[in-house]
C-alpha positions in Angstrom: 183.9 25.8 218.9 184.5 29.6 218.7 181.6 32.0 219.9 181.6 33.9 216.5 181.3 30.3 214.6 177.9 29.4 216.8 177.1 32.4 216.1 177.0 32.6 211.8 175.7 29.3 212.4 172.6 30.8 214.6 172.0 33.1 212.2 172.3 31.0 209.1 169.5 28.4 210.8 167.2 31.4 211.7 167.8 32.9 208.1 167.2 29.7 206.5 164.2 29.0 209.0 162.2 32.3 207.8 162.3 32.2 204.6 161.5 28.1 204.4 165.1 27.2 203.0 166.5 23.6 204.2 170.0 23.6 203.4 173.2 26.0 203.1 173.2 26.0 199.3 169.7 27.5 198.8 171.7 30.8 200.1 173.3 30.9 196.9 169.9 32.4 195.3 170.9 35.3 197.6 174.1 36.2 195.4 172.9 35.9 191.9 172.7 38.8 189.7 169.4 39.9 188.3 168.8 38.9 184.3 167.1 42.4 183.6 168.2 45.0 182.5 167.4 48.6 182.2 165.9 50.1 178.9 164.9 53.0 178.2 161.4 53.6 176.4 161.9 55.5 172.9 157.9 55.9 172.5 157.5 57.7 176.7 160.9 58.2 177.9 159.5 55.6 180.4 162.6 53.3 182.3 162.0 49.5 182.6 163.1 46.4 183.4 163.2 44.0 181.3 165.1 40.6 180.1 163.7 40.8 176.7 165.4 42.4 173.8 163.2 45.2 173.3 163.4 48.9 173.1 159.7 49.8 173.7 157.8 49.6 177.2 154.8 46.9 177.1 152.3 49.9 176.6 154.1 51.2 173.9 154.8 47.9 172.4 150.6 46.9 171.2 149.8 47.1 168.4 
């Protein structure tokens, strides 16, 4: 077995070990792109994040 393979594999068991993962496909959280998006408040000029389909910020957005 190559160094450089024990070595990914070292650091893929401490990753894993740290953050309470227990197998290799649990890294694939690591790689997904975020669902929100940036929007623009047109009541403050405020930016957000947001996965909703709003143009408002929550503060702006009560009634």
């Amino acid at each position: 077995m190559p160094e450089e393979d024990f070595d990914e594999k070292a650091f893929e068991q401490a990753l894993k070990g740290k953050m309470g993962w227990k197998c290799s496909c649990s890294l694939d959280i690591v790689d997904k792109k975020s669902e929100l998006r940036e929007v623009t408040c047109k009541g403050r000029g405020k930016i957000f994040r947001t996965n909703q389909d709003t143009e408002y910020c929550f503060r702006c957005d009560k009634p």
